[in-house]
Every structure is written in C-alpha cells, then in structure tokens.
N, C-alpha and C positions, 0 to 999 in steps of 0.2 A: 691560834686560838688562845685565849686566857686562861692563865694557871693558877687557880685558883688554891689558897692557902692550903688548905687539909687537901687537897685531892692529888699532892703528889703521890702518897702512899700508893694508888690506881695505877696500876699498868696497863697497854694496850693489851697484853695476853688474856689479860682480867676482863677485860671487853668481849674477848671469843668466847671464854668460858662461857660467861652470863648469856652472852644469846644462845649459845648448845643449849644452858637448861632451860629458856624460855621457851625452845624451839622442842625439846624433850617433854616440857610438859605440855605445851602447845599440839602435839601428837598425838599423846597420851590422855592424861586429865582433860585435856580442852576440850579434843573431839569428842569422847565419851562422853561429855558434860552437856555437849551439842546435839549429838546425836541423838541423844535421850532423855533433855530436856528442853530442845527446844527453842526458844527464845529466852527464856531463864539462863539456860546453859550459856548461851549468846552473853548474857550481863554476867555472867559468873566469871565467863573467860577475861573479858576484862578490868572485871575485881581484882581479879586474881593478880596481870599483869602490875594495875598500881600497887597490890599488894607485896608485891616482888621485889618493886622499884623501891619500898618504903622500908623495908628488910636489910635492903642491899646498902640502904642507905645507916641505919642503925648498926648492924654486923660490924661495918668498917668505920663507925663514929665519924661519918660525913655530914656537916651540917644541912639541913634541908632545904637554905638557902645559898648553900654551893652549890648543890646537885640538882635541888630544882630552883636555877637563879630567877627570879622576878621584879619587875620593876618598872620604872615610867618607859612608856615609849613614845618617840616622837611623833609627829602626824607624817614628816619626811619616811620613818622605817616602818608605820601601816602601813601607806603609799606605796611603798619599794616593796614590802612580802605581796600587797595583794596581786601587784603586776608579775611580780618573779611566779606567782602559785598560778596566776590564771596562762601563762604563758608556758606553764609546767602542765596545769591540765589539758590543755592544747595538743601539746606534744603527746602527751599522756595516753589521750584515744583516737593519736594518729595510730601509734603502738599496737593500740588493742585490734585494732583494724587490720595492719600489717601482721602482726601472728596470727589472729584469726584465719587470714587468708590464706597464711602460708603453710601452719599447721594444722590442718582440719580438727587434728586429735583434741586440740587445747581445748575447742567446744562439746564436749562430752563432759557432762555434767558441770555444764559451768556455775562458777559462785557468782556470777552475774545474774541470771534467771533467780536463783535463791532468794538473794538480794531484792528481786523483783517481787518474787512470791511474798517477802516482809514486807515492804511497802503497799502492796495491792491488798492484803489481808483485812482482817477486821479492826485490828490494832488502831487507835485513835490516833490523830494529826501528833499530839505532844508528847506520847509516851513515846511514838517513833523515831521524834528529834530527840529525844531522850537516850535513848537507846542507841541509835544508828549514827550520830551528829557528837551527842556530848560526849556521851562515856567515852568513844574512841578518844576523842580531844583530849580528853583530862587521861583516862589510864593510857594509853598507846602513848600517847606525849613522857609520861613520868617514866617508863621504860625505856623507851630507844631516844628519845631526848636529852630526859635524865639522868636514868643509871646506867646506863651502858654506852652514850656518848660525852659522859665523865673520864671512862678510862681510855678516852682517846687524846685528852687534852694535852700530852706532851709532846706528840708527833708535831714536828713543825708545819708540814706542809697544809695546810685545811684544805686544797683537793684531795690528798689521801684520804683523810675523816671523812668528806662527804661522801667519798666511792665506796668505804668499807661502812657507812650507814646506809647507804641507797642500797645496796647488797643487801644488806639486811635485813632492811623495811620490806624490797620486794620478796626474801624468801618468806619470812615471815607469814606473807599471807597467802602462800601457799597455790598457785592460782599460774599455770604457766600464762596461760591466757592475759593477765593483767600483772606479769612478773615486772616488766618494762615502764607501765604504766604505774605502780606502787611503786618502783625504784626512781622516780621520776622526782615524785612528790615526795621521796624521803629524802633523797638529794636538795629540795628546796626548803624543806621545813629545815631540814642540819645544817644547812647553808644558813639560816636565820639568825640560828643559836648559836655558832660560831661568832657570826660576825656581831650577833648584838646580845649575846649571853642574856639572851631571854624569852625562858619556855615561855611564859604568857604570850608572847607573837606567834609561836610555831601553833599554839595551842587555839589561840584565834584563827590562824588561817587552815590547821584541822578541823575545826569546825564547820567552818565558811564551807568547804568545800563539799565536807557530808550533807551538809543542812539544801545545800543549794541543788544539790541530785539527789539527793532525799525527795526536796519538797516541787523539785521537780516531776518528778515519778511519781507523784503522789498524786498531786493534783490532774494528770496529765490521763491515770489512769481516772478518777473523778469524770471528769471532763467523758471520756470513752466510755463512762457508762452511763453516764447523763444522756449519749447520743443515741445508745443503743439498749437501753430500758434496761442495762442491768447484766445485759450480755456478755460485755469486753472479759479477754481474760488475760490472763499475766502472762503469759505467754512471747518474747521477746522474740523469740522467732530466729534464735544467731543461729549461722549456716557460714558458709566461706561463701556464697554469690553471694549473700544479704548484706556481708562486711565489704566485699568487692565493689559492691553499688557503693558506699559509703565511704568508701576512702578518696573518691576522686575528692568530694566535697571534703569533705575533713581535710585533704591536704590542702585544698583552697582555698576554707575557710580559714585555714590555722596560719596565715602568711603572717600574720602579725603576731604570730607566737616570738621568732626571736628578738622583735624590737621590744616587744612589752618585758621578756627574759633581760636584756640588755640595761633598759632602762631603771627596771628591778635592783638589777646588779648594783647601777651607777645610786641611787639613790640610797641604798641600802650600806655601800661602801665607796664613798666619793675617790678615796683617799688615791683607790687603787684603780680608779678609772683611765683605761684606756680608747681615746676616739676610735681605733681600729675596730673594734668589739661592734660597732656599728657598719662599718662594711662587710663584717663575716653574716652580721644578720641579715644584710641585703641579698648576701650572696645565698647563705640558707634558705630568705623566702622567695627569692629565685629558683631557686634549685626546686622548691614543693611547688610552688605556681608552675613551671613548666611540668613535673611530674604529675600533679593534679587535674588538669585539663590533659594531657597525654593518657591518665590511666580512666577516667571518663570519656576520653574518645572511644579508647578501647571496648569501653564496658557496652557500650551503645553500639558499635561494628559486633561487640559479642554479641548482644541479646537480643540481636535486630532480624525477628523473622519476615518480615515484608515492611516495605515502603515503599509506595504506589502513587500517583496520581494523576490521575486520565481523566477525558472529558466522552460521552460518550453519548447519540442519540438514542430517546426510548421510543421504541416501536411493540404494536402489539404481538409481533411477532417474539420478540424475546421479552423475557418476563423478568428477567433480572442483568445484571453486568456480567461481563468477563470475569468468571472463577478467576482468583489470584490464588497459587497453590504454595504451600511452607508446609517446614517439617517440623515437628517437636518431638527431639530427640528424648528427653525424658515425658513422666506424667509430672505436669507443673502446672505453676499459676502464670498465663498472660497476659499485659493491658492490649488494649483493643483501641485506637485513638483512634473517630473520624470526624473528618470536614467537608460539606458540601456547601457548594453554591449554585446559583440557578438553577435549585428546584423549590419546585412549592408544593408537589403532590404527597403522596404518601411514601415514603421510604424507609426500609429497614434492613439492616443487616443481617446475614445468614453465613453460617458455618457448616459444610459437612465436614466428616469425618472421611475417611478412604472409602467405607464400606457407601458412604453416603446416605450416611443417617444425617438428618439435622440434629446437631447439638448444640447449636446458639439460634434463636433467631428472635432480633428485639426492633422495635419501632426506633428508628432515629427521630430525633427531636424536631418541631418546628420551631422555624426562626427563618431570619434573610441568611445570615451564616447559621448554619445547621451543625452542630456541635455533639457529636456520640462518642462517650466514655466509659469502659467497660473493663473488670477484671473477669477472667473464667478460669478453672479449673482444665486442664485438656489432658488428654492419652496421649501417649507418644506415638506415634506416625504421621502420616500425609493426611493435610487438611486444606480446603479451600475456603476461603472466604470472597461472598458477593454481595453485593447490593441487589435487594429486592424490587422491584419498581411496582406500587400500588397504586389504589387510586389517584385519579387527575393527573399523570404522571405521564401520559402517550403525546408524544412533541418534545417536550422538554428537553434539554439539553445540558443535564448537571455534569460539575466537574468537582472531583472526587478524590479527598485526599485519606488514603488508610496506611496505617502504622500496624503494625502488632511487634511486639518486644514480651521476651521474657522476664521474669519481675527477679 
C-alpha cells in the first residue's frame, strides 16, 4: 500500500486503539442515542463516526488529503470495484443464509428486520437514501477507510490490511447474523483503497450498495401494499427453515460470484494478475453449484409431505378419491400444489384433520389442465388430503397430481 508523506508518524497499534474507541463509543453513546432517538439517533451515530475520522485527522496534523486521498478514477477501476463489490455481495448472503442456519440464536432480534422496519415506515423515498445509502458512504467511509486504515499503511503485506479491516468492519456492526457478510464488503471496499488510494471508489460503491437494497425493499414493499390494499407488513419472517429454503438458490445463483471477484481483482490491479485466479473460481463455482442443488434436493426430501399421482374412476358410490394420509410434525404453513387432467366436472380438494373435521375444502379450478394452489395454516398431527368428486363428475376418469410441502 502507499505511504504516504505525513502518515508515517501512524502506527498499526494506533489503528486498534481507534477502533476500541469507535467500538467503546459505538456501545455506549451510539446505542443510547439509538435507542432513544430513533432515526435521529441512527444520523447522529454517523456524524459522530465522520466526526471522529476529522479529529483524528487534526489531533495528529494529517493532511485531509492523505487520510481521506481523492481523485480521478478510471472507467477500468469503476468497472473492476463494481464487479469485486457485486461478487462480494454474492458471497455476502450466501453467509447470511449459512449462519442463519446454522445458528438459530443469530435471528433473535435481528438488525435485519430493523432495517426493514426503516425502509417500510413512513419516511419518504429520499430522506431514506439519505440516511440509509449516503451517510454510511461518506461517514463510515471517512472512519475505517480513512482514519484508521491510515495507520495500517506500513504493513507490507495488503492481505494483512484487508483481514484486519474486514475484521473490523464486520465487528463493527455488531450483528452475528451479518458478521461475514459486513466483513465481506469491508475486505472489498479496503481492497479499493489500497490498490487505488481512493476513498471516493470505496465511497461510491458504499453507496451503490445501500441505495440498491435500500430501494429495493422499498419499493418491493410498495409494490405488497399496492396488492394488498395496505395490508403487507415488514415483517421478513427469518427463521433457520426460511434461510434453509434460500440458500440452495443463493448458492446457485452466486456461481458467478468468483469470476465477477476475479475479474474485479484483474482489472483493478493488472499488474499482479495471475491466470490461475480463474481456475480457483471455476473450482469455487463448482464447488456452490454442486452444494446448491445438493442442499435444494435436500430441502425438497425435507419438506416433502405427500407426492401422489393416480388416475382413478368416479362412481356414485364413492364420493371422493383415496384419502392420502401425511403428518405435520409441528403447527406450520403448507403449499398444497394440484394437477388434473381428464375431468370436466366439478372438483375440489378436502383436508381432515385426525379427528376428521374438515379444515380445507376449496373448489379446484376449471380448465383442460386444472391447476390448484394453495398455502394453509395446519396443527401438528395426521391429516388426509382428497379429491372431492362433484357434479358431472360420475364416469370420468381423472388423473391426479398432489404435492403438499412445508414452506
């Protein structure tokens, strides 16, 4: 990394200290500030951080252009941070998925729902970006960017620097849950500034990144209450099965996370480009594509309470199909997927319960394929599910495809 004139006085020790006190007032002042003001508290805490970085900068007569370096950047090193950042968020909430699942505990109050509760709120489109997108950019940036990956600059190695900022970044926010996922993307924004000594990149693809799951959530919950008159609520619903459902896909979707990482690298620093770097990614998105559809097979053998399909004649003598009988172990939410072909009469699906109460029973759709989708609420025990045969229905001869899975 570059050593820049004034900043030899900076030592790596000087580096721990500063994040103990950001991390001491971060506990202290921040949460209190949070806690009891709010969203206010939220923009304080972040004053506060630049204000720190701007202190730290004066205290020790460090230019503001050594410590926070800015300058032109190429269209090659946008190109190389947006590919290293989106192949960082990738990884990012395969992470969150993986702890989730593993640590149930890390979902107990998570700042993820928070998070959510701010963007679903009443708070307008741009005070949000304002808040949630900028501020981090700029004051989060001028603190572990600038003032405290200042006194890292004599270490030779810059993997050392990025391990002991990625460290940092994830404690920082305090979050077992997204410890991996924030150390992810502090390892790539320090990786930025290292290689191209300039916060304004780290600081742009800070933003990019809030603004873009920001105004995703935003709109998304928009969109849910457009559908439902008003109803949706913030409620994100993490659980370790809800993460478990989502990490097949996440790993499979994320296979292009190490070549977009790789590529990032190469553009970002040609110098030190090695061809290998792209057979380790192949082998990386090898390695999540077979884990991804493996832990998606799985998930689907878990959650799989019946899969049926029989053909069967309707006489007046029986009035519905073959009970198919499943157990639900806990009180949960089910889907219900069925398919019929050659019938034209009237048919609908029915559910008892053990006791044999009906607790489902809905008209399946007309059509040539007959297509019924359904989520329910169930109790835990033995439950059967049949096909009703209703009117114009005696002859027929349907063939019957039922699914039920746990959600």
């Amino acid at each position: 990394m570059q050593q820049l004139t004034n900043q030899s006085r900076l030592k790596p020790w000087m580096g721990f200290v500063l994040f103990a006190v950001v991390m001491g007032l971060f506990v202290t002042l921040c949460a209190y500030m949070q806690m009891n003001w709010g969203i206010i508290g939220l923009v304080a805490t972040e004053l506060l951080f630049l204000l720190l970085a701007v202190l730290y900068a004066v205290i020790f007569r460090i230019p503001f252009k050594e410590m926070f370096p800015i300058k032109k950047f190429s269209a090659r090193d946008f190109f190389g941070s947006v590919l290293l950042m989106v192949g960082g968020v990738n990884f990012g909430l395969i992470s969150v998925a993986v702890v989730g699942t593993l640590i149930p505990s890390s979902l107990e109050g998570s700042d993820v729902q928070s998070l959510i509760n701010i963007m679903s709120g009443p708070m307008g489109y741009l005070l949000l970006i304002l808040i949630v997108a900028v501020l981090p950019a700029v004051c989060e940036e001028a603190i572990h960017r600038g003032a405290i990956l200042s006194n890292f600059r004599s270490i030779k190695k810059d993997w050392v620097i990025v391990l002991i900022m990625a460290l940092f970044f994830g404690i920082n926010h305090m979050s077992v849950l997204r410890f991996i996922n924030t150390a992810i993307l502090g390892a790539c924004l320090s990786y930025i500034v290292i290689k191209k000594n300039n916060i304004i990149l780290s600081s742009l693809m800070h933003f990019g990144v809030n603004f873009f799951s920001t105004s995703l959530s935003y709109f998304a919950m928009k969109v849910l209450n457009n559908i439902s008159g008003g109803s949706a609520t913030a409620d994100v619903g993490l659980t370790p099965d809800s993460l478990r459902q989502v990490l097949g896909t996440y790993l499979i979707g994320g296979v292009t996370a190490p070549f977009l990482i790789v590529f990032g690298l190469w553009l970002l620093n040609p110098a030190t480009h090695k061809k290998r770097r792209f057979l380790i990614a192949a082998i990386v998105a090898s390695v999540m594509m077979i884990s991804g559809f493996t832990v998606s097979a799985v998930n689907l053998f878990r959650n799989q309470l019946v899969q049926t399909t029989e053909q069967y004649i309707v006489s007046q003598e029986y009035s519905e199909s073959r009970p198919i009988e499943f157990y639900v172990e806990k009180e949960s939410s089910v889907s219900i997927n069925i398919v019929m072909a050659n019938a034209e009469g009237d048919y609908s699906v029915r559910i008892r319960d053990a006791s044999g109460e009906v607790v489902h029973d809905r008209k399946i759709p007309d059509g040539t394929m007959r297509i019924y989708q359904d989520s329910i609420m169930l109790k835990e025990g033995k439950h059967k599910i049949s096909i009703v045969n209703g009117e114009g229905t005696d002859g027929e001869s349907p063939s019957v495809s039922i699914m039920v899975n746990r959600k």
